[in-house]
C-alpha positions in Angstrom: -5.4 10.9 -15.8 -8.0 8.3 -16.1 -8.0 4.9 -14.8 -5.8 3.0 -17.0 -4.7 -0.6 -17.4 -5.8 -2.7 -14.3 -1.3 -3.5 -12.5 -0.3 -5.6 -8.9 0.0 -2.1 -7.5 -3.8 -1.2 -8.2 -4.8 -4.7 -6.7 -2.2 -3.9 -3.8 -3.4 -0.6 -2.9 -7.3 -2.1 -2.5 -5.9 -5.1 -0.8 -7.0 -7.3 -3.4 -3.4 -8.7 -3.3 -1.0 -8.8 -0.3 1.8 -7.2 0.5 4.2 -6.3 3.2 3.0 -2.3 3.8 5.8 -0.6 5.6 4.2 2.9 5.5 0.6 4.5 3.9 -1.3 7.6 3.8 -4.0 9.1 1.8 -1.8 9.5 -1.3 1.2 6.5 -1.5 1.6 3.0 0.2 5.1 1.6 0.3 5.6 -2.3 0.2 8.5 -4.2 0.3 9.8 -5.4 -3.5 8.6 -9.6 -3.8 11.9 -9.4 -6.1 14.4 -7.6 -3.9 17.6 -6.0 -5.5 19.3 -5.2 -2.4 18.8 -6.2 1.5 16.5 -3.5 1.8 14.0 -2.5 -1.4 11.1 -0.7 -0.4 8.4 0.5 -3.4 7.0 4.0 -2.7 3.3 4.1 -5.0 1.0 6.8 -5.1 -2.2 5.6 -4.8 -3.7 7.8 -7.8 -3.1 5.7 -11.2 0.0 7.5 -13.1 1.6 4.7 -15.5 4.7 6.0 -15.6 6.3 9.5 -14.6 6.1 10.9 -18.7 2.6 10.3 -18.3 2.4 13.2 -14.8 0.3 16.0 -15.2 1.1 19.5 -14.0 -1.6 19.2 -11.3 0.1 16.1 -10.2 2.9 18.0 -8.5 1.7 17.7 -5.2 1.5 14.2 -5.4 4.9 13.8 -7.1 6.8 16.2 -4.0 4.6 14.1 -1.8 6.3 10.6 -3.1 9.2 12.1 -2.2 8.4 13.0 1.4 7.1 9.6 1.6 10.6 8.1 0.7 12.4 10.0 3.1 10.0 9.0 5.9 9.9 5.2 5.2 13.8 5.0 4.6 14.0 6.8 8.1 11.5 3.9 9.7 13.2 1.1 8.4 16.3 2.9 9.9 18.2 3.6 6.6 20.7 5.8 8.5 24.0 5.6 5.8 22.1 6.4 3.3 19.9 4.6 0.3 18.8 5.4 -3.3 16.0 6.1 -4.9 15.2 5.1 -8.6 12.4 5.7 -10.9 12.3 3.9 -14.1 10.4 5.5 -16.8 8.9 2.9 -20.0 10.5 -0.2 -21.2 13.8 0.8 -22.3 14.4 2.6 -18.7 13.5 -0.8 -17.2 9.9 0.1 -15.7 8.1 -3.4 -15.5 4.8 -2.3 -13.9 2.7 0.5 -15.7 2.3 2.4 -12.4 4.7 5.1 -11.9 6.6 4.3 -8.6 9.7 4.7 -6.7 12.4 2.0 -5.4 14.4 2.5 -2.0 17.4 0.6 -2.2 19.6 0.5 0.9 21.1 -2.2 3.3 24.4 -2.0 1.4 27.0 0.5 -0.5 25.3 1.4 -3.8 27.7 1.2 -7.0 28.0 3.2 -10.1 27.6 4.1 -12.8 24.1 1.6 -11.9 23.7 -0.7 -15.2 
């Protein structure tokens, strides 16, 4: 996928922007959430520009099993030890507000459902 639509996460990932980086590698960076939804909401972005998950490619796979990895690590460093969850919202209607696929870690308190 080509680069699309310049997003805060682009600018964040060439440090054009700040933001609180709790982990990175070559492929994601994860930064706290400026608008948190819980007392711990951690974004996990790969650093390749996929606007949302319907737009991933097969030869993406690695990268998407790697965001995954990722999220288990940085839940596991900011000591997410009863457990956490992890969204991905997909367009509009799914509630994605940033066209750059990524994944939330929400923890620091018991998770409800169904979510809303």
């Amino acid at each position: 996928m080509s680069e699309t639509t310049e997003t805060i996460f682009s600018k964040i990932i060439r440090r054009q922007v700040p933001a609180n980086v709790v982990l990175e590698d070559d492929v994601a960076i994860a930064f706290t959430d400026n608008s948190p939804q819980a007392p711990m909401h951690i974004l996990v972005v790969p650093k390749k520009p996929i606007p949302k998950l319907d737009d991933a490619e097969p030869q993406d796979a690695a990268i998407l099993g790697h965001l995954l990895l990722m999220v288990k690590k940085v839940a596991k460093h900011v000591g997410l030890n009863k457990g956490y969850r992890v969204v991905i919202n997909n367009g509009s209607e799914g509630g994605q507000t940033v066209d750059h696929l990524h994944i939330h870690i929400l923890g620091g308190r018991q998770m409800k459902w169904p979510p809303g």
